[in-house]
TORKEVO-736563 format. One record per residue (C-alpha): x, y, z; chain; residue in one letter. Coordinates in pm, 1 decimal, always signed. Layout:
// TORKEVO-736563
site px:X	py:Y	pz:Z	ch:A	aa:A
...
This chain:
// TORKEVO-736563
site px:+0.0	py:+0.0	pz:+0.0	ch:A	aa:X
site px:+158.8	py:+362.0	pz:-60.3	ch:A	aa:X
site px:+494.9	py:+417.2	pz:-229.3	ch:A	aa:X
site px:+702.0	py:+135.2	pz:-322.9	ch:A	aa:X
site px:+1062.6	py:+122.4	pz:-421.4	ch:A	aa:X
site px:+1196.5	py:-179.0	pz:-591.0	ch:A	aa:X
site px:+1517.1	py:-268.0	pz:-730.1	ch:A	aa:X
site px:+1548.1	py:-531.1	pz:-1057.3	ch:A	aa:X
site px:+1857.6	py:-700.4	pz:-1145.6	ch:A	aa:X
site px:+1869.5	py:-1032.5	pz:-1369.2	ch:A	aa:X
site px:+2146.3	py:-1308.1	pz:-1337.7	ch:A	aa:X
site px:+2240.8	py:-1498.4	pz:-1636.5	ch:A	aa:X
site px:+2325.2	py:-1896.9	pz:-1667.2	ch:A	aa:X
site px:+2714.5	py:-1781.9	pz:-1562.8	ch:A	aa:X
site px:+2653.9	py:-1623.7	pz:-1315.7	ch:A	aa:X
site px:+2680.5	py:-1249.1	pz:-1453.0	ch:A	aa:X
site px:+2500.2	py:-1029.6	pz:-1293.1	ch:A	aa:X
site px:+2309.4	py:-698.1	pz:-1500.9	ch:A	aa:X
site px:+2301.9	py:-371.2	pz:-1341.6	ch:A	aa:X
site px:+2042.6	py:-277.0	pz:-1104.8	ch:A	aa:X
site px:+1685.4	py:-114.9	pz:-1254.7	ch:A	aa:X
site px:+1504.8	py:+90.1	pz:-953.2	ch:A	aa:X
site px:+1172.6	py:+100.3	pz:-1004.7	ch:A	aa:X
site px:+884.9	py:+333.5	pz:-767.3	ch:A	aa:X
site px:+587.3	py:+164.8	pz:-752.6	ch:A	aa:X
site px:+196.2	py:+311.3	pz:-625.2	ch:A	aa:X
site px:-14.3	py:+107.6	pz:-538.8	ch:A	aa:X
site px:-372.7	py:+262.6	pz:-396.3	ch:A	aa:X
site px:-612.1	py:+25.6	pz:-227.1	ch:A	aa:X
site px:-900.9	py:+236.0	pz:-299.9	ch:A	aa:X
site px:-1188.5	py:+264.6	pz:-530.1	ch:A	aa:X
site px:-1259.9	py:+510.8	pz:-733.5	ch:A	aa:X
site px:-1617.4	py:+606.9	pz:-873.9	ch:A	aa:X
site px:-1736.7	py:+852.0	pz:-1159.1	ch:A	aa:X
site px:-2086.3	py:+868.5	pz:-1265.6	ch:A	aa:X
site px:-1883.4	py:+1079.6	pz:-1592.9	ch:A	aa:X
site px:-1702.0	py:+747.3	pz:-1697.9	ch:A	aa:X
site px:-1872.2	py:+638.5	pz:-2032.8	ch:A	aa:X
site px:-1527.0	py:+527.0	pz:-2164.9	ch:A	aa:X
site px:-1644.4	py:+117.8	pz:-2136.1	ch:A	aa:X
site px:-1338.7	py:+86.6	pz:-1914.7	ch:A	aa:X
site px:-1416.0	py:+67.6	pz:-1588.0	ch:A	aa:X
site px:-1128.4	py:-119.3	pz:-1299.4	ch:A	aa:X
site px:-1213.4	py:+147.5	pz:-1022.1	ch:A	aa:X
site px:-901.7	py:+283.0	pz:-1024.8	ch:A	aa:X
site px:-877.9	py:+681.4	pz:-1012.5	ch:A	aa:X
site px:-757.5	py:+674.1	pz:-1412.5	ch:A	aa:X
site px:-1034.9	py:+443.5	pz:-1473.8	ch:A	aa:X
site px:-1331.2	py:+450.6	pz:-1204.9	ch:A	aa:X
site px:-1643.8	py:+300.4	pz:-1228.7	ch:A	aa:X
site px:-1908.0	py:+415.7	pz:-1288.4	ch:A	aa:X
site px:-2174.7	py:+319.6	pz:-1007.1	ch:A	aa:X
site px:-2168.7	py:+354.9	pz:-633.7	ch:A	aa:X
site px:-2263.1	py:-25.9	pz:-621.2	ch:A	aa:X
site px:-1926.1	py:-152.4	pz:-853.4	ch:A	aa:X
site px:-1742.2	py:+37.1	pz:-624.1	ch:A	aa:X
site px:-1925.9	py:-154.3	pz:-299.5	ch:A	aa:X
site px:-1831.5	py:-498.5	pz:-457.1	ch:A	aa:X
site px:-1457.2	py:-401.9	pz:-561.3	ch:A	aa:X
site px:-1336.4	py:-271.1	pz:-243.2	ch:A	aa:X
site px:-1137.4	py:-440.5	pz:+35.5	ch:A	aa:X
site px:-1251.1	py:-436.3	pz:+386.2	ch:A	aa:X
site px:-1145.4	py:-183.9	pz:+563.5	ch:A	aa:X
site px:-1070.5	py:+62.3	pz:+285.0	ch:A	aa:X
site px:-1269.3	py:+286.8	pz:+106.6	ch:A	aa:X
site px:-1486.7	py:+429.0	pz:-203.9	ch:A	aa:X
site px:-1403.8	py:+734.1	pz:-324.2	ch:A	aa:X
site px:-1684.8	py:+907.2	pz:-488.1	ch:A	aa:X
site px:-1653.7	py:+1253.9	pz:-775.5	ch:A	aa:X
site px:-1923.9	py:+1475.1	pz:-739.2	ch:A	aa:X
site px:-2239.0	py:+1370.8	pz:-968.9	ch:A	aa:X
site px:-2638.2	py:+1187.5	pz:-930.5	ch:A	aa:X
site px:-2600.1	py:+813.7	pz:-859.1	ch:A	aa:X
site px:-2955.7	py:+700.1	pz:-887.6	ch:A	aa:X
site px:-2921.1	py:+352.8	pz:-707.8	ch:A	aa:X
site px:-3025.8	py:+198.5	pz:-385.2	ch:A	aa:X
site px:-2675.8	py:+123.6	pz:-209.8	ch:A	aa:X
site px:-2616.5	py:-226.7	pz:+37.1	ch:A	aa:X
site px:-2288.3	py:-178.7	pz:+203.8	ch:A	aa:X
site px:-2192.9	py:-541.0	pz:+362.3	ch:A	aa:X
site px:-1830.9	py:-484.3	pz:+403.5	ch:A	aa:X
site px:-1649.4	py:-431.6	pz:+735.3	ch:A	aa:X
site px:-1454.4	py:-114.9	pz:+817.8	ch:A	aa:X
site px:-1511.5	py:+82.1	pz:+448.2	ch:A	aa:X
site px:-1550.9	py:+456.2	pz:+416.7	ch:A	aa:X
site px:-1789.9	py:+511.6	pz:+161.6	ch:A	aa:X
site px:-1652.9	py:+907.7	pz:+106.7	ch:A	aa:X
site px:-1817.6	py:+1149.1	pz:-113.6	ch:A	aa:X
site px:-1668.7	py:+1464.4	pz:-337.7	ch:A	aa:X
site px:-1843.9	py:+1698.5	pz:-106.3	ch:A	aa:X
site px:-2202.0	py:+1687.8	pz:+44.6	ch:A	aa:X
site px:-2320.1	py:+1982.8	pz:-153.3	ch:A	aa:X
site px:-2262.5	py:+1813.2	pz:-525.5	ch:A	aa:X
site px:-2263.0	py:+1425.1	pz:-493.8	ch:A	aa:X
site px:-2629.5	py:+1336.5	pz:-472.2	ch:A	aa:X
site px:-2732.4	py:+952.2	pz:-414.0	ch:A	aa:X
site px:-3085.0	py:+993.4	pz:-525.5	ch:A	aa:X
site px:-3369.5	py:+751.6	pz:-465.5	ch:A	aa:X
site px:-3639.8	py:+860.5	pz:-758.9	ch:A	aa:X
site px:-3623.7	py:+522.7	pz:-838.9	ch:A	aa:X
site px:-3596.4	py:+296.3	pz:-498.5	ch:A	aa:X
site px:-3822.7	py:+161.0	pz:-330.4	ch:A	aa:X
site px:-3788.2	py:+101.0	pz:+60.5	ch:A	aa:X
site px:-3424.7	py:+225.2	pz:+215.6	ch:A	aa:X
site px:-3218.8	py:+413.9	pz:+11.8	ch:A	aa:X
site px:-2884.8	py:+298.1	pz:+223.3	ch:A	aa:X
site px:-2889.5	py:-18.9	pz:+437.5	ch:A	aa:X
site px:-2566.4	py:-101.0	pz:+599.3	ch:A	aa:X
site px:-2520.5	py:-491.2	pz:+701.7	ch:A	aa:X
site px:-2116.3	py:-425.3	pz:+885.6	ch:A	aa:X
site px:-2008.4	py:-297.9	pz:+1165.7	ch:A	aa:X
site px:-1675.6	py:-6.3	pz:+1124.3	ch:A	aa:X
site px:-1868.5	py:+167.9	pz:+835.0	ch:A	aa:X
site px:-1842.8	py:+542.8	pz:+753.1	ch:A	aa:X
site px:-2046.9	py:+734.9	pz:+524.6	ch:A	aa:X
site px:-1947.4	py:+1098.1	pz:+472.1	ch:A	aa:X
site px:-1982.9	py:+1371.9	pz:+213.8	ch:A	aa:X
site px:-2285.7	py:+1297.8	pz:+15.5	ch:A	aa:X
site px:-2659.8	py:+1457.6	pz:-45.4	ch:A	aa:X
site px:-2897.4	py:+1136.3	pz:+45.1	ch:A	aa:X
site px:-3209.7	py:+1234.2	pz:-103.5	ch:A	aa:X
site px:-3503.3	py:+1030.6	pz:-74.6	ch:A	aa:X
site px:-3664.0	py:+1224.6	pz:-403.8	ch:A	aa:X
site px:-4018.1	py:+1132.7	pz:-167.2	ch:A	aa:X
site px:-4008.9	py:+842.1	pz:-272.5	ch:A	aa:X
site px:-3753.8	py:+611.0	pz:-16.0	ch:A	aa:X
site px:-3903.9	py:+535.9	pz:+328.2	ch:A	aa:X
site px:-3533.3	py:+600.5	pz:+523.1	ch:A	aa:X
site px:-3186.2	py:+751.7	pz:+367.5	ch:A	aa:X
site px:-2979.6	py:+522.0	pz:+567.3	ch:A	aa:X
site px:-3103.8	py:+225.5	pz:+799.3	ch:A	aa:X
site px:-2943.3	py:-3.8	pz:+1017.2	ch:A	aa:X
site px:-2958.3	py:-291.7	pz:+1238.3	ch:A	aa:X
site px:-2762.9	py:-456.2	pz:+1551.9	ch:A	aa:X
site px:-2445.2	py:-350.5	pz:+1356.1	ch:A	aa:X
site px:-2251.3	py:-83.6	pz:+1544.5	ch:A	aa:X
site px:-1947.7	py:+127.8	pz:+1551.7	ch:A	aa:X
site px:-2083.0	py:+299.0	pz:+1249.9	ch:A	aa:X
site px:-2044.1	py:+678.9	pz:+1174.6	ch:A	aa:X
site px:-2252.0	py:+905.7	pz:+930.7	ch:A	aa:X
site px:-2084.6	py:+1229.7	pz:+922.4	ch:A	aa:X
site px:-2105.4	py:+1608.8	pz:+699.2	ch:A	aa:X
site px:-2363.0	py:+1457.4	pz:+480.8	ch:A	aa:X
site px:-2716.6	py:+1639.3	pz:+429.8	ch:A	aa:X
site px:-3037.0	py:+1369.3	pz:+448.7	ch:A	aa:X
site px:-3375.0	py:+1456.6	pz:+301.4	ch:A	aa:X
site px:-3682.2	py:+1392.6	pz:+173.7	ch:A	aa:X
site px:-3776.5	py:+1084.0	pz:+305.2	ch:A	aa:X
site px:-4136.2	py:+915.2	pz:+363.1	ch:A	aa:X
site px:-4016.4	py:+841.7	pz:+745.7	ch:A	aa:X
site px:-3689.6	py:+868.4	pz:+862.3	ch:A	aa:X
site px:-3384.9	py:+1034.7	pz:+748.5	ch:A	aa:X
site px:-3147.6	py:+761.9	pz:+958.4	ch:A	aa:X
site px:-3299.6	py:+486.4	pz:+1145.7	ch:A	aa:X
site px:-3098.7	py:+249.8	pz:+1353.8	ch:A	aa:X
site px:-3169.4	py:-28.1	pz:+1598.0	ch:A	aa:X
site px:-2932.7	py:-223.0	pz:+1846.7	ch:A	aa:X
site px:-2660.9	py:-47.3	pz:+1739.5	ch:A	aa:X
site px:-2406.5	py:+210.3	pz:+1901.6	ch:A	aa:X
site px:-2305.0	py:+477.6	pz:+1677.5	ch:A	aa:X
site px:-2210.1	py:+822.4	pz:+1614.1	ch:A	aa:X
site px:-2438.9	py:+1073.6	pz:+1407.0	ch:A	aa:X
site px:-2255.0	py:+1393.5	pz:+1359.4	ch:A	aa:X
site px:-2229.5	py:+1734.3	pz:+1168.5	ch:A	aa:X
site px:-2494.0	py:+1644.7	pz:+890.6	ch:A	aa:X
site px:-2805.6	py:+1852.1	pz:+800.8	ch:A	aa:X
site px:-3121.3	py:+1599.3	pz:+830.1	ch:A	aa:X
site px:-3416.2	py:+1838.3	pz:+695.6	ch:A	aa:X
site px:-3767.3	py:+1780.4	pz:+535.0	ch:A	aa:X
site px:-3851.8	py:+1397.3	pz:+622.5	ch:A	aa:X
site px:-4226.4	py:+1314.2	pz:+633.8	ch:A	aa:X
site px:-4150.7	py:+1175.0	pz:+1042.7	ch:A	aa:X
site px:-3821.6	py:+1165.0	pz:+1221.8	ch:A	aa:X
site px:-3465.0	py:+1332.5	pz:+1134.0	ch:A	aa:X
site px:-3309.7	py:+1047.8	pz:+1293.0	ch:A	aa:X
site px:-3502.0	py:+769.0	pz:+1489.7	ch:A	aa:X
site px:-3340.7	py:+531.1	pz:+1715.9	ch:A	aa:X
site px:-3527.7	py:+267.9	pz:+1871.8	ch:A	aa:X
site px:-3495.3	py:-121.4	pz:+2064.9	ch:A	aa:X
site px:-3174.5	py:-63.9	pz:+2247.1	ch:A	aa:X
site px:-3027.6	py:+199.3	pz:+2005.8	ch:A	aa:X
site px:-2753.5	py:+421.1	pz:+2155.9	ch:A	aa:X
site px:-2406.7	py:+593.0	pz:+2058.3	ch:A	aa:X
site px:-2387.6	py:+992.0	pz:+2023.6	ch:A	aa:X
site px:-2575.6	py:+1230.0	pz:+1797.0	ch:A	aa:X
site px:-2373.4	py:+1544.2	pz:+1783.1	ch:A	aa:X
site px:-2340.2	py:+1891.9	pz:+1609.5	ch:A	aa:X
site px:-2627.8	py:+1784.0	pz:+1370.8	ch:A	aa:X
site px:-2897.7	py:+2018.2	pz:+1244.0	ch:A	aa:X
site px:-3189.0	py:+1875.5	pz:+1219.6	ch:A	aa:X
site px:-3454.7	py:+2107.9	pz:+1064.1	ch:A	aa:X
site px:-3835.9	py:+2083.8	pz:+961.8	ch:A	aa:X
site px:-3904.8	py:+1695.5	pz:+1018.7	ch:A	aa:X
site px:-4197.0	py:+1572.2	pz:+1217.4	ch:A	aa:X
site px:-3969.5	py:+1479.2	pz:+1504.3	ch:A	aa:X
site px:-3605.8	py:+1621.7	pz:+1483.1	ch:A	aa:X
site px:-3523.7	py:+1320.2	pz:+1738.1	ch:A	aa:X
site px:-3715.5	py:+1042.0	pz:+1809.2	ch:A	aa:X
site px:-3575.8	py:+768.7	pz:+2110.9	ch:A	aa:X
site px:-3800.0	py:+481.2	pz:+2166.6	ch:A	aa:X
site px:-3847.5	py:+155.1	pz:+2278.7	ch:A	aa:X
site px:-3463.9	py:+125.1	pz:+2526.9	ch:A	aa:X
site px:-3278.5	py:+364.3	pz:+2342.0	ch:A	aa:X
site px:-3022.9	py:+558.2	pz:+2534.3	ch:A	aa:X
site px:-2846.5	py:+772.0	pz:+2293.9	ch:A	aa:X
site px:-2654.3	py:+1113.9	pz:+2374.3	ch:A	aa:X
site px:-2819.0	py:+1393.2	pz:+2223.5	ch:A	aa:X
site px:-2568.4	py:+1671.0	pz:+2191.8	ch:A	aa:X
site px:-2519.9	py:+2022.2	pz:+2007.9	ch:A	aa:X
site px:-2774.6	py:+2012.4	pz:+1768.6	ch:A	aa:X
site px:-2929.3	py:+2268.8	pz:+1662.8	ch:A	aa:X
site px:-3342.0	py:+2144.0	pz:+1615.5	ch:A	aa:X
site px:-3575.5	py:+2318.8	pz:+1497.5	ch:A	aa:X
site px:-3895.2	py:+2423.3	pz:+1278.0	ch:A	aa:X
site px:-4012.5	py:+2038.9	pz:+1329.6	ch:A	aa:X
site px:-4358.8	py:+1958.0	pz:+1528.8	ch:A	aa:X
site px:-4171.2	py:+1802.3	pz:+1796.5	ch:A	aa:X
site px:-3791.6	py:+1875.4	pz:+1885.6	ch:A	aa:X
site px:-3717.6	py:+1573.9	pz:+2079.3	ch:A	aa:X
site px:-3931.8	py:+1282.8	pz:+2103.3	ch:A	aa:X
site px:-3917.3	py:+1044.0	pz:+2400.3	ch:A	aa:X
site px:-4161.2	py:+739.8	pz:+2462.2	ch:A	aa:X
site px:-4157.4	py:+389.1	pz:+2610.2	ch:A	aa:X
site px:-3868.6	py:+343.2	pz:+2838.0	ch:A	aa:X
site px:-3624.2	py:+515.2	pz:+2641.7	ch:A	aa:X
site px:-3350.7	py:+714.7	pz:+2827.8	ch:A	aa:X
site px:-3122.7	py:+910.2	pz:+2601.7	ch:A	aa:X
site px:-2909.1	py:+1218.1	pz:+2743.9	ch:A	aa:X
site px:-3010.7	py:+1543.0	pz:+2614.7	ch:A	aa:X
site px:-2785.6	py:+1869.2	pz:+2695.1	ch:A	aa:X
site px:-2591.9	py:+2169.3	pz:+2510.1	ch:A	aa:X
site px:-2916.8	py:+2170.9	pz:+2262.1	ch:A	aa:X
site px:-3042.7	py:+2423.0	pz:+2066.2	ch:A	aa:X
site px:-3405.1	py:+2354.8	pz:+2060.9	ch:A	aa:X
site px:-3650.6	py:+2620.9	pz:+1921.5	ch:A	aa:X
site px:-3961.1	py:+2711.5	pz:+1710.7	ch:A	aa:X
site px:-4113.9	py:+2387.0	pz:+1681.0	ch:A	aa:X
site px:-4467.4	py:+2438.1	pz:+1639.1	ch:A	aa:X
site px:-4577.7	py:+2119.3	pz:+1914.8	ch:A	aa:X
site px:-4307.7	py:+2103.1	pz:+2162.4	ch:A	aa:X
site px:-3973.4	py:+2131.6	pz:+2224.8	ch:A	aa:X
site px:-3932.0	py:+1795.4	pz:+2427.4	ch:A	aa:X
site px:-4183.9	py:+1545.4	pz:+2430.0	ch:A	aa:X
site px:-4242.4	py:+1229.1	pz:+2654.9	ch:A	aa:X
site px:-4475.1	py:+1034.2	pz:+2599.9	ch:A	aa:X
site px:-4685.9	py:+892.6	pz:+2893.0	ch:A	aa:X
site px:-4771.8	py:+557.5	pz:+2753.3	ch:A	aa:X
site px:-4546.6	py:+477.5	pz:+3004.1	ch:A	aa:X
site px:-4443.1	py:+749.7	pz:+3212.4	ch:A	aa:X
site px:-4334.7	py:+533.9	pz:+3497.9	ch:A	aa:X
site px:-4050.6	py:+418.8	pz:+3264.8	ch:A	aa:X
site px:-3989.8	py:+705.9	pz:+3109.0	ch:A	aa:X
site px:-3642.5	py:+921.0	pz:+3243.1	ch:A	aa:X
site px:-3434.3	py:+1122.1	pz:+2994.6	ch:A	aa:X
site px:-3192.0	py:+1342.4	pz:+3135.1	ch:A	aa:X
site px:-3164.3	py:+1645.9	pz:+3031.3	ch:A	aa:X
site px:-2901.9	py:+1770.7	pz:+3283.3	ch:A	aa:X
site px:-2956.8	py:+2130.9	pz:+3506.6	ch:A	aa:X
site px:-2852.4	py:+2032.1	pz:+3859.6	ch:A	aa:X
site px:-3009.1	py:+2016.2	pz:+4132.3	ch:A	aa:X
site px:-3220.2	py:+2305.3	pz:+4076.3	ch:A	aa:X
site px:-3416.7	py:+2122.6	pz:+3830.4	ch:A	aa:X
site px:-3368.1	py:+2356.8	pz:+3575.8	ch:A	aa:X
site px:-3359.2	py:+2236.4	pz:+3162.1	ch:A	aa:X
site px:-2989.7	py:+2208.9	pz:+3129.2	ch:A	aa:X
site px:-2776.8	py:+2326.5	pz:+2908.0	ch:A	aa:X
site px:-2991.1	py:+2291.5	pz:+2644.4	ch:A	aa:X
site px:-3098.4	py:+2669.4	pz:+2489.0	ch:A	aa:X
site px:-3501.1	py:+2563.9	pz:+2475.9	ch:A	aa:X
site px:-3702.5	py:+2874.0	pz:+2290.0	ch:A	aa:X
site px:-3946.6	py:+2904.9	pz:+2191.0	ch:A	aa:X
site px:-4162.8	py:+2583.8	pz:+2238.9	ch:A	aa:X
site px:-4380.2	py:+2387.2	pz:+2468.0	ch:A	aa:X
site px:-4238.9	py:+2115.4	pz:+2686.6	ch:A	aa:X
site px:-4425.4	py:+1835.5	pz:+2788.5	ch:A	aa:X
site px:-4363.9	py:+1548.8	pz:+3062.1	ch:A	aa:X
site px:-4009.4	py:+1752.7	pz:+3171.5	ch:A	aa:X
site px:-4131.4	py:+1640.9	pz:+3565.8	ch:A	aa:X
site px:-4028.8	py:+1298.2	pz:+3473.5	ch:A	aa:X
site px:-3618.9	py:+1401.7	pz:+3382.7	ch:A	aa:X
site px:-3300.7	py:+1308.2	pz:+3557.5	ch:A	aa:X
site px:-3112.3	py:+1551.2	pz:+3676.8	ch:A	aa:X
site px:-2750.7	py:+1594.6	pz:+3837.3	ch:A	aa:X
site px:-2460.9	py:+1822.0	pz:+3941.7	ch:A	aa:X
């Protein structure tokens, strides 16, 4: 992998040695991807990438990554390799678009995967941009997620990080974790969903820095989910800001931090309504 320098000499039947030929070879483990590559030559090297997200999924190693150039890849993606990074251009130009997918645009089946750098865009027509279940250690980072029929990222039995991406204008939650969900959701804007977050079933995820807002609900908590909630910025959400659901109050206990003063933290809440908050944690 990297730089290699190699040195060639040849020996004849007498024993006569030739002079030495030093040779640098490069050798790059990664795939490459170009939606522009209509040459018929595809071997996902950066001189000749292919051409679809999903070429690039079967070609590359474990534990190394696809490197995507800004363009639309239309395709529903299944990424079942251990420890890849599937990296995109930049999040503002390279779109994996789901016009034509039905279900999950992204479904991840490996623990140790990244996915960073892209526009996931549902096109209203995918139910979730990227779903997951009891795989963990995964990390979805500077990407923007929309347009979704439910859930911009939904994840299950899995501990994960969620951080820096803009997760706007799905039909119900931003992100939704549920049945013993947890990990850390970070720095994320999460902007004019039905729920920005939604914890359920015995989720316990950290809910930190985000800025939510302009959704019905800011933060959704029901059944005996108990996530962490602090340093939020949660305002103008037309329901509430936090929600918990008293299906089953007795269960219910997110902590949202403040002290022993009972106050909301250090969460920034403006602007909203907060339900249930008599049933939160809180500590010094």
């Amino acid at each position: 992998e990297g730089t290699n320098n190699m040195s060639i000499t040849s020996r004849d039947a007498a024993g006569n040695e030739s002079s030495a030929i030093n040779a640098i070879i490069e050798y790059d483990p990664n795939i490459y991807v170009d939606a522009a590559n209509t040459t018929g030559i595809e071997d996902g090297t950066e001189t000749h990438p292919f051409n679809t997200i999903t070429e690039g999924i079967d070609a590359v190693a474990p534990g190394k990554s696809v490197m995507v150039t800004a363009a639309t890849y239309n395709e529903q993606l299944i990424i079942n390799k251990e420890g890849i990074t599937l990296q995109g251009a930049d999040k503002e130009n390279t779109f994996i678009n789901g016009a034509s997918v039905n279900g999950n645009l992204i479904i991840l089946e490996a623990d140790y995967i990244t996915i960073s750098g892209f526009t996931i865009d549902g096109d209203s027509s995918t139910s979730v941009g990227i779903y997951f279940d009891n795989y963990s250690f995964i990390n979805i980072n500077n990407n923007i997620i929309q347009n979704n029929t439910s859930y911009g990222i939904n994840y299950r039995n899995s501990n994960s990080t969620i951080e820096y991406n803009d997760i706007k204008d799905n039909d119900y939650s931003g992100i939704d974790i549920a049945a013993g969900g947890a990990g850390i959701i970070r720095d994320n804007s999460l902007i004019n969903n039905l729920y920005g977050v939604r914890s359920c079933g015995d989720s316990s995820p950290e809910i930190i820095r985000n800025n939510i807002g302009n959704n019905n609900i800011g933060i959704y908590c029901r059944e005996s989910a108990t996530p962490i909630i602090s340093y939020n910025t949660i305002s103008n959400n037309s329901g509430y800001g936090i929600f918990i659901d008293n299906i089953l109050a007795n269960l219910v206990n997110p902590d949202i931090g403040g002290g022993e003063g009972g106050s909301d933290g250090k969460n920034n809440i403006t602007r909203n309504y907060i339900h249930g908050v008599s049933n939160k944690t809180t500590h010094n």
